[in-house]
Structure formats: structure tokens, C-alpha cells
C-alpha positions in Angstrom: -22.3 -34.4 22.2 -22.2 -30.9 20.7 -20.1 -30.6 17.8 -16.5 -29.4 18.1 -15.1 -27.7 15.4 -11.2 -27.1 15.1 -10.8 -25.9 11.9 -11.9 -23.2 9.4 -12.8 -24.1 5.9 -12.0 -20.7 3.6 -13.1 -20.8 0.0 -13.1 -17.8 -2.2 -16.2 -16.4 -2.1 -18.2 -18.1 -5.4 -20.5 -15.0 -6.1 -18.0 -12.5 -6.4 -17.0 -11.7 -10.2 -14.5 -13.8 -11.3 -11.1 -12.4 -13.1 -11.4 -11.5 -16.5 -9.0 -14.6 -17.2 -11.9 -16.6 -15.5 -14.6 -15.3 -17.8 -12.6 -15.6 -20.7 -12.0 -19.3 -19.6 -16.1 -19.7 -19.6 -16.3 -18.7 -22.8 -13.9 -20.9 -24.5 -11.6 -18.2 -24.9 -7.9 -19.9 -23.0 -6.0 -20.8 -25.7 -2.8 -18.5 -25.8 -3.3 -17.2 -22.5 -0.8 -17.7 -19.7 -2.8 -16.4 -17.4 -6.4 -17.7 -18.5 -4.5 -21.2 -18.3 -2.8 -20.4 -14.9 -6.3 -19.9 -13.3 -7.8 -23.1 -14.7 -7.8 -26.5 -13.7 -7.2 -29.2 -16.3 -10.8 -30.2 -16.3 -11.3 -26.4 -17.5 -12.9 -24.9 -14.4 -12.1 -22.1 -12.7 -9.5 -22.7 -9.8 -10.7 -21.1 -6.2 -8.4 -20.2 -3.5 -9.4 -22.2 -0.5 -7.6 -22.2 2.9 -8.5 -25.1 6.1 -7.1 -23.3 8.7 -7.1 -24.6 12.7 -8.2 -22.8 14.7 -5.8 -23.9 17.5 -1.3 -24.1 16.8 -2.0 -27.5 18.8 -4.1 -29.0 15.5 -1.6 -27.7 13.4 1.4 -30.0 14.2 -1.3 -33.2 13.4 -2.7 -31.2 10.4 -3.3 -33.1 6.6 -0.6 -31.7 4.0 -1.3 -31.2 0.8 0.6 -32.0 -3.0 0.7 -29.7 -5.5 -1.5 -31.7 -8.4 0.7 -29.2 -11.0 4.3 -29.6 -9.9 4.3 -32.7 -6.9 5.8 -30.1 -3.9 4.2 -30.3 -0.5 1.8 -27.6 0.6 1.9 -27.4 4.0 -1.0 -27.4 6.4 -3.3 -24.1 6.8 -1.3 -22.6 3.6 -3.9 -20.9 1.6 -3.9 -22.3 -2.3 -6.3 -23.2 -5.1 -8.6 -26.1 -5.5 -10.8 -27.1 -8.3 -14.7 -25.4 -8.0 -15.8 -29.2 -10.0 -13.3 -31.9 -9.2 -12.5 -33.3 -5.8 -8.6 -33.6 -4.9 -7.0 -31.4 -7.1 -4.7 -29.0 -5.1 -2.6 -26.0 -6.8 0.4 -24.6 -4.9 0.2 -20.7 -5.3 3.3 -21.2 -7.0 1.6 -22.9 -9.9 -1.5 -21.1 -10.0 -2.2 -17.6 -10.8 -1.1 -16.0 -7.5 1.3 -13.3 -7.2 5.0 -14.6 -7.3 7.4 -11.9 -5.2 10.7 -12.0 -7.2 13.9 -13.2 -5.1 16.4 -10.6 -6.3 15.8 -6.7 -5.9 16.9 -3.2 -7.3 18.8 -1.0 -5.1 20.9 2.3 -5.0 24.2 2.1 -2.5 24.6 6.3 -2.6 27.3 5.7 -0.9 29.3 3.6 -3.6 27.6 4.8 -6.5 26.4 0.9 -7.4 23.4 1.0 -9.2 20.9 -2.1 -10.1 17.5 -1.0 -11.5 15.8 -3.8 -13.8 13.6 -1.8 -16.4 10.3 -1.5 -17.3 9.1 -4.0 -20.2 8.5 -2.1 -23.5 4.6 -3.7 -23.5 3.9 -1.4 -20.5 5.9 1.6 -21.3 3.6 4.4 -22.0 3.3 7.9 -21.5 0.3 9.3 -18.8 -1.6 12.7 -19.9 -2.6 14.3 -17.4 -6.1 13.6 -16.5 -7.2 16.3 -13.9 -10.7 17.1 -14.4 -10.3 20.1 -11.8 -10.4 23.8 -13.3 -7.7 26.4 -12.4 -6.1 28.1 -9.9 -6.0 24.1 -8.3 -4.2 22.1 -11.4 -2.3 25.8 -12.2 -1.1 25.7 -8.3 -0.6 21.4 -8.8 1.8 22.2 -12.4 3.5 24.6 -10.6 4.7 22.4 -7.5 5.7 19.5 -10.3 7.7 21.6 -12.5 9.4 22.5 -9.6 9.6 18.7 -7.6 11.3 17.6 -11.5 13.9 20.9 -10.6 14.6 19.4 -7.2 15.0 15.5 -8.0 17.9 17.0 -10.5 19.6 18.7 -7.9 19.6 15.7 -4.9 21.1 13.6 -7.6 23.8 15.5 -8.1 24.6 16.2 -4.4 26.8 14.3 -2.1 24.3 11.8 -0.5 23.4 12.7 2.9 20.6 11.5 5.3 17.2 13.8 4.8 17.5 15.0 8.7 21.2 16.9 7.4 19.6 18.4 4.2 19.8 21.8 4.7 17.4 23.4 1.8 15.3 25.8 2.8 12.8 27.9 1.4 11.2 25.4 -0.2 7.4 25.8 0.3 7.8 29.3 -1.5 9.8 27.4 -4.0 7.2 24.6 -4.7 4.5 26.8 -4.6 5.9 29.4 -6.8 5.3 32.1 -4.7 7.1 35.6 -3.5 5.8 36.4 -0.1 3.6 33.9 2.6 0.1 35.7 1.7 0.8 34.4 -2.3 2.0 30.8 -1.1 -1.0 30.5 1.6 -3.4 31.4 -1.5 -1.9 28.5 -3.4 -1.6 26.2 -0.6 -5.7 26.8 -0.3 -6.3 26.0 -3.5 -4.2 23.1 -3.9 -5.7 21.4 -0.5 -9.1 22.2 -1.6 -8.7 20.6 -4.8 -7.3 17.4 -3.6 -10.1 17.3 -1.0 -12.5 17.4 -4.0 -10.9 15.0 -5.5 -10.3 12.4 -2.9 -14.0 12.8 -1.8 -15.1 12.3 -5.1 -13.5 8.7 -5.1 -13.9 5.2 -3.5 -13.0 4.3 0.2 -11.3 1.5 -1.2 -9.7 2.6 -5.0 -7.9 0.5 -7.3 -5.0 0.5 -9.2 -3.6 -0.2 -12.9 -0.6 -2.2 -13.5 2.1 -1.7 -13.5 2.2 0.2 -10.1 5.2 1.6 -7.5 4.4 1.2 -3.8 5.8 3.4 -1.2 5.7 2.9 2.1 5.9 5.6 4.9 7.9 8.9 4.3 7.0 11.0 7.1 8.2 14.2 6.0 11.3 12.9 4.1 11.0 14.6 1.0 14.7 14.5 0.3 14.2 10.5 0.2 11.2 10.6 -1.8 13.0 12.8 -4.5 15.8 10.5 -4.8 13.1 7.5 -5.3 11.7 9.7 -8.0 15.2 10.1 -9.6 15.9 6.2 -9.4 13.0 4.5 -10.5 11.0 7.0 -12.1 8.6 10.3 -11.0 4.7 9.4 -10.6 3.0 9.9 -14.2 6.3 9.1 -16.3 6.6 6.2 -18.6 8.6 4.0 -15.7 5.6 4.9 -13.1 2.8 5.1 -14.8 0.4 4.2 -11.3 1.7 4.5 -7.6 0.0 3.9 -4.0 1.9 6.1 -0.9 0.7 4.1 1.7 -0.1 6.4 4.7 2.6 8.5 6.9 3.6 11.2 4.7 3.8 13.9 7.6 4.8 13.9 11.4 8.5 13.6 12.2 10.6 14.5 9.5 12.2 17.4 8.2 10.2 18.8 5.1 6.8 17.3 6.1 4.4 20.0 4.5 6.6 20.1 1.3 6.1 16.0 1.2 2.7 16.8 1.8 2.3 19.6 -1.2 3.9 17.5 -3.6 2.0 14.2 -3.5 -1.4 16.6 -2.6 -0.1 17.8 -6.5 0.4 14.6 -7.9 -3.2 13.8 -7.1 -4.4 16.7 -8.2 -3.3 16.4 -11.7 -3.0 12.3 -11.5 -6.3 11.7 -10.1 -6.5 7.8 -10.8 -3.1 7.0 -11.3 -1.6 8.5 -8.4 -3.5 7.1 -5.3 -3.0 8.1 -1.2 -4.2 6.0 1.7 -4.4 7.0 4.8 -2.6 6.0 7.4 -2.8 6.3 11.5 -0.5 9.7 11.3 -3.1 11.2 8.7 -5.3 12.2 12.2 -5.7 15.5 13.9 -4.9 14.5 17.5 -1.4 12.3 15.8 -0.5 15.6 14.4 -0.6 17.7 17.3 1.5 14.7 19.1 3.9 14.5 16.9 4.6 17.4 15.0 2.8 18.4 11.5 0.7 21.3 13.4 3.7 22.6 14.6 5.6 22.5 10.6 2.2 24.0 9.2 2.7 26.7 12.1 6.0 27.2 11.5 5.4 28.3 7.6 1.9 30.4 8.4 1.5 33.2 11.0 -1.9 33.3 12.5 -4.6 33.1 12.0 -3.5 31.5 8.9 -1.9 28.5 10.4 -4.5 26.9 12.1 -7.1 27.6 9.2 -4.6 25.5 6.9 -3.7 22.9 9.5 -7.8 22.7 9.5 -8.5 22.5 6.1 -5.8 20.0 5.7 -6.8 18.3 8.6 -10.0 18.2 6.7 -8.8 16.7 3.5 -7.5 13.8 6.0 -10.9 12.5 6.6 -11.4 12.0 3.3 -8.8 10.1 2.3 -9.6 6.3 1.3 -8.4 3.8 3.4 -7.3 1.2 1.1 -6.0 0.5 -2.9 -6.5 -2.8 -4.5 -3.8 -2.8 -7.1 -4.1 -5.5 -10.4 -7.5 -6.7 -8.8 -4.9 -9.2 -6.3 -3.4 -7.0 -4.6 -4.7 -5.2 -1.1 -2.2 -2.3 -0.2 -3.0 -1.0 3.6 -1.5 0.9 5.9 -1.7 -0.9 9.1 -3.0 -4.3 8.7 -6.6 -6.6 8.4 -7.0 -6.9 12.4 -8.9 -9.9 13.1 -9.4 -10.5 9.3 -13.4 -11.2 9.5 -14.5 -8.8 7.4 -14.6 -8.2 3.5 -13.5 -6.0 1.2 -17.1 -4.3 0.2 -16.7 -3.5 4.1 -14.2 -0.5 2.8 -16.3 -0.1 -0.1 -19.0 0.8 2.2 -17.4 3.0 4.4 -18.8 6.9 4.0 -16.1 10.0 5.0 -15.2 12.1 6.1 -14.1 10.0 9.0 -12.9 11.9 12.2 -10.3 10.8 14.5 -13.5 10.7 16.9 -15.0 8.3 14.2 -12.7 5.8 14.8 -12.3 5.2 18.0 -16.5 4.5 17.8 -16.4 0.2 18.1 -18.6 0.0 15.2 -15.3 1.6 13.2 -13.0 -1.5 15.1 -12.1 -2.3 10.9 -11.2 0.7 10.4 -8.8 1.2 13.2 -7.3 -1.8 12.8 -6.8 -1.0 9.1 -4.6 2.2 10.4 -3.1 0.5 13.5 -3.0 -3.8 13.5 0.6 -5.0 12.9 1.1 -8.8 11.7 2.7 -11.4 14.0 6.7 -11.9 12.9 6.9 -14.9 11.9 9.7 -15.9 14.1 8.0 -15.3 16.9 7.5 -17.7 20.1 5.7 -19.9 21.3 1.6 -19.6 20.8 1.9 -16.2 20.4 2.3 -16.9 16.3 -1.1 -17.8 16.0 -4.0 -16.4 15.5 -5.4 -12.7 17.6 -3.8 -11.0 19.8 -3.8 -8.1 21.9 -1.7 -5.0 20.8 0.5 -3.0 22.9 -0.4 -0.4 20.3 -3.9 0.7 22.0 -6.9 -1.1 23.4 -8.8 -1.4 19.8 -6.0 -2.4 18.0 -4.6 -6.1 17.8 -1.8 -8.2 16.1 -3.0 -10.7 13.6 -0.9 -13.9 13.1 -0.4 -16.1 9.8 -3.4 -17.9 9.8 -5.6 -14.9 9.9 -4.0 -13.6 6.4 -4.0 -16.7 4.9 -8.0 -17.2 5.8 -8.5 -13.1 5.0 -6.9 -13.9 1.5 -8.8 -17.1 0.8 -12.0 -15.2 1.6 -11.3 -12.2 -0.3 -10.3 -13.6 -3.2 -6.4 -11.8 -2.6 -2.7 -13.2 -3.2 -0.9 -10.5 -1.3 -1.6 -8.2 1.1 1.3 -5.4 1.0 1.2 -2.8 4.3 3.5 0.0 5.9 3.5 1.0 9.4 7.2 -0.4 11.1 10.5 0.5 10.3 12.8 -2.7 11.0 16.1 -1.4 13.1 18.8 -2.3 10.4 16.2 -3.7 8.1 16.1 -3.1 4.5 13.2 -1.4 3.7 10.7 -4.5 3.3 9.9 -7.7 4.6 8.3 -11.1 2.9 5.9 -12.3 6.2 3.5 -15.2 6.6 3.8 -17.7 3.6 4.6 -15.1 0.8 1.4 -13.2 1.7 2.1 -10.5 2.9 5.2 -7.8 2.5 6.2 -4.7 4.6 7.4 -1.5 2.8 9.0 1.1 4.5 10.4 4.0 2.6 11.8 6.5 5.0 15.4 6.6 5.1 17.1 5.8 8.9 13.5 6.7 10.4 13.8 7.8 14.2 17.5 6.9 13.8 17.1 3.1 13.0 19.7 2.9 10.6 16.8 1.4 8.2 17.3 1.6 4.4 13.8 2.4 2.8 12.7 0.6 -0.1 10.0 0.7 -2.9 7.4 -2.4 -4.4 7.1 -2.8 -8.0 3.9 -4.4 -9.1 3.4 -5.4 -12.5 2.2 -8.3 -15.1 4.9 -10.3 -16.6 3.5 -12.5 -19.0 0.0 -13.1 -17.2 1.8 -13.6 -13.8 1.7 -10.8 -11.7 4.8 -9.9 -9.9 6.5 -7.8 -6.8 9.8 -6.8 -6.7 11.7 -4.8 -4.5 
């Protein structure tokens, strides 16, 4: 009788480096450590995240649970946790071992009120960020003018009455960003500017990585007037209270200001190269911008023949731009999703741009597509539909991927949470905790397409050898 096999045994993969709180742990070095002693199992081994996952919802309801050998609780059946790499038994809730714990209250700005709630920075990871642009002029000169300016204009939205970014009337602003007089000076600038942040996006990994602590924003879409109150709230990108940032895809199509979005965070990259980091998402494509409207804001601000040559080039810098961040080693940001899940991360690592939109639609680029355009399975969805691939209404490539596949995709990858953009929620709040605690939805743009959404921002960061997310 051939064997029948109705589960999938997922153990983090034992050649890949271990954490520097594992090494330390080799080497006799735990003692002190909350994290070193987190990761450890009280034999002194490294802990592995390990996931048995059926492979049918059917198994599931018959399915062996789990207790927690650190703190007694139940882990339930399929829930990716930690076992011991040298003693047999020994299971570790992610609560108790060193996952990533998302923190149950959150910091918010009611414009309307005035009611603030913004929990600060700890002093250990308050520090100032130089500048590190290795770029020569006129790029980082175009790049220092568009920031002096952006810190000029997150003043003046904080003192206005609030108002939603589709009623905010300011105009001008490319010429104001850009320092220039007339549209042959800012189309100079604007080439520069792209060109540099092509070279410097190029220059990097298809999949980057982060410091902690690091701000995650979800899709703006041209809603600059949003972005600069997120800046006035919890800090602008290279400033002691956001040291390290991720926008996650969508900055253009739709909205109101999208090529001033776009020359601000093309700026921030420029002169933040490492710290400030752009992934590209499934509007970041020549054939979504003609759609849906950034080729018609680029020809809106530059007669021809101009136009099109800058909707190129930045069409151009696009194809460059990496497709994921992996922020504190943990954490996977994305724009769309992990699609089936059955592939790695050196499968990013791998991955050599530019990357057309012609690229992607090739099968052997399935990964990446679904990277762009996969959505997860809500969680209080019906019937077998919850579990495991599905087909996407999205296009033919594209699927929706329920818990199980993210809980197996983290066990493999050796990942706690996997944070990703892509929906607004009608009425929602801006984000969304999905599939066991491991994964979260950020959305930043305000009322997006008129769904009354608030958008919201993810705070990364180590507290006390725990790393933690907060809204």
C-alpha cells in the first residue's frame, strides 16, 4: 500500500546561520542575555521553529495539540513554535520563545479631537543618522533640497485644520520640492534625482535588510499630505525617533500628489541609502501606471517630449527596485504576500533586475508575482476555503494563501512575522493581526478610494532582547 501522507513536517532549516543570540549560546556566552536565554532550551541547545502542518482542514479537527514546556498553555494543532534541536518533547509557545510579540495597545492621532497617544522611543536606541549617501552632486544636492523643503511642509500640515489628502488644495509643489523657478530647471533636478536613486537601488540586494528599530508604512498611493502628517507624529525618516523605515510598495497611482510622494522618498533614499528602504509593489509597473494614473500626473507636470522621457526613466528605476526587506533578521516585510509559500528566501536573494512588467508575467517569475499580488486568506473566512491555495480573483498567476501556508513558510524560513500591504479594510483601522500572530497588514493611505479607512504605521524594535510590533 503506497504511503499516504497527510501532514507536513516544517523545521527551520539547520544549515542556515543561526542568530547571533544562537552563536553566542555555543560559545558559552548566555548568561545575562534575555534574548540568548529566550532562544535556548534548558538543556542549552538552540531552539528551532518547527511547524506539522495537515495538509487537509479535515486532519485538522483530529490533530495532536501541544503544551507549552515553558509556561503549561496549549499550542494548538498546525501553530508554528519551537522545539529542542537535541531533546525529544520539549515544545515552546512563540510566546515564550524568542519570536516576535505584537503589542496589544497602539499609538494613534484622532485629528479630529486633537487626542494624541505616541509611546516614545527608548533612550538605548535614540541616536542621531548622518547622512550616508555615497552619491556625488547634483543627485544628493537635488535629494537636500527636496528634504529641507518636505521638513517645511510637515510644519505647515500640522498646523492646518485636518482635512482628507483628496481636499488639500496645495499646489505648486513639485517646483517647491525641487527648488526650482521654471519646469526646464525642476525637469533637470527631477533627472538627476531619479538617476541617482536608480544607481542606488541597483547597487543593492533584491531582498535588503533592516536595522532596528524600524517604522513600516504601508501603501500611500500619492497621499503625500498623509505621509507628512506620519512624519510630524512619529518622527521624519533619518531622525532620532526613525532611525530605519521600509515603504512597502504603492507610493504612486490614485492619489493626489503622487509624483511629489514619489520625489520625496526617491530623496530619502538618495541620501539614506541603507536606512531608508523601498519595495516594490504591484503599482510600481509600467502597464499599472498607464491604468491607473501616474503617467498621466508625470504628464501633467512635463510638456513633451519631456514627459514621457521622465515617466521612462522612472519607469526604469521601477525595475530595479528590490522586492523585499527583512527587518531585525525576523521579520519579512512584502508587498503582496508568499503565494504558495514553497520557496525560500535566497530565492529573492537570487533574483537579478531590472525586472520588467513583461518579466513577471514569465511562469518561471510565478514568486515574484505573487510577492506583488497574493493576498492571505481572512481568517474568518468559510468553510474549506481557510485552508491552504487558492485561486485568486486577482489574475490567473496570482493565488490566496491560507494560515497554514504562513505558518509552514515561517517555520522553513526561519521567520516570526511576515508584515505585508496591498488591501485597504472598508472602516478598518489601518492594520490587521492575521493567521496566528504571523502575519499583520499595514495600510497607510488615509480613506483610500473612499473607504473611510484610517491608515496606520508598524513600529519594529528590540525591547529587552524581545523584538516587538506595535501599531
Amino acid at each position: 500500500m503506497p504511503n499516504c501522507n497527510i501532514f507536513e513536517v516544517v523545521r527551520e532549516d539547520e544549515s542556515r546561520d543561526w542568530d547571533e543570540a544562537i552563536r553566542h549560546a555555543e560559545d558559552g556566552e548566555t548568561q545575562g542575555n534575555p534574548e540568548d536565554q529566550r532562544a535556548l532550551c534548558s538543556c542549552g541547545r538552540p531552539l528551532q521553529r518547527y511547524a506539522k502542518v495537515p495538509l487537509y482542514k479535515a486532519v485538522l479537527l483530529c490533530s495532536k495539540d501541544y503544551e507549552c514546556s515553558e509556561c503549561e498553555e496549549t499550542i494548538l494543532a498546525g501553530d508554528m513554535h519551537f522545539v529542542c534541536s537535541s531533546c525529544s518533547g520539549v515544545h515552546v509557545c512563540t510566546s515564550c520563545g524568542p519570536g516576535v510579540w505584537i503589542q496589544r495597545e497602539y499609538d494613534y492621532l484622532d485629528a479630529l479631537s486633537g487626542e494624541k497617544h505616541v509611546k516614545q522611543l527608548p533612550s538605548s536606541v535614540m541616536h542621531h543618522r548622518k547622512r550616508d549617501t555615497t552619491l556625488d552632486s547634483p543627485a544628493s544636492e537635488v535629494a537636500s533640497q527636496v528634504l529641507q523643503e518636505t521638513s517645511e511642509l510637515v510644519k505647515q500640515v500640522a498646523t492646518e485644520e485636518d482635512m482628507l489628502h483628496r481636499d488639500w488644495a496645495e499646489e505648486g509643489l513639485v517646483f517647491r520640492l525641487l527648488g526650482a523657478a521654471d519646469e526646464k530647471e525642476a525637469a533637470t533636478s527631477l533627472f538627476s534625482l531619479v538617476a541617482g536613486c536608480e544607481e542606488v537601488v541597483a547597487a543593492q540586494p533584491s531582498l535588503t535588510q533592516a536595522k532596528l528599530p524600524c517604522k513600516i508604512f504601508g501603501d500611500t498611493h500619492g497621499q503625500l499630505r498623509d505621509v507628512l502628517m506620519f512624519f510630524h507624529t512619529y518622527g521624519m525618516p533619518g531622525s532620532p525617533d526613525c532611525p530605519n523605515c521600509v515603504f512597502n510598495g504603492d507610493f504612486v497611482d490614485r492619489g493626489k500628489h503622487q509624483l511629489e510622494l514619489l520625489i520625496v522618498l526617491f530623496a530619502l533614499k538618495v541620501l539614506y541609502p541603507t536606512k531608508v528602504h523601498l519595495n516594490r509593489g504591484n503599482h510600481e509597473d509600467t502597464a499599472m501606471n498607464t491604468k491607473y494614473g501616474f503617467v498621466n500626473a508625470v504628464l501633467s507636470q512635463f510638456s513633451q517630449p519631456v514627459g514621457s522621457q521622465m515617466f521612462g526613466v522612472i519607469s526604469r528605476c521601477f525595475m530595479h527596485l528590490p522586492f523585499a526587506c527583512l527587518v531585525g533578521g525576523k521579520v519579512l516585510v512584502l508587498h503582496g504576500g508568499i503565494g504558495d509559500g514553497r520557496w525560500k528566501l535566497d530565492d529573492i536573494r537570487h533574483v537579478k533586475r531590472p525586472v520588467t512588467h513583461e518579466d513577471l508575467h514569465l511562469s518561471s517569475n510565478r514568486v515574484l508575482w505573487n510577492i506583488l499580488w497574493s493576498d492571505p486568506i481572512e481568517d474568518d473566512a468559510q468553510g474549506l476555503s481557510v485552508f491552504g491555495v487558492h485561486k485568486s480573483a486577482r489574475s490567473k498567476m496570482a493565488v490566496k494563501f491560507g494560515w497554514n501556508v504562513t505558518q509552514a513558510f515561517c517555520a522553513q524560513n526561519g521567520l516570526d512575522l511576515i508584515v505585508r500591504s496591498h488591501q485597504s479594510k472598508k472602516g478598518g483601522i489601518g492594520f490587521d493581526v492575521m493567521h496566528n500572530e504571523l502575519l499583520l497588514r499595514v495600510f497607510s493611505a488615509r480613506d483610500y478610494e473612499g473607504h473611510k479607512n484610517d491608515g496606520a504605521v508598524l513600529q519594529v524594535q528590540d525591547d529587552d532582547g524581545v523584538i516587538s510590533v506595535r501599531s
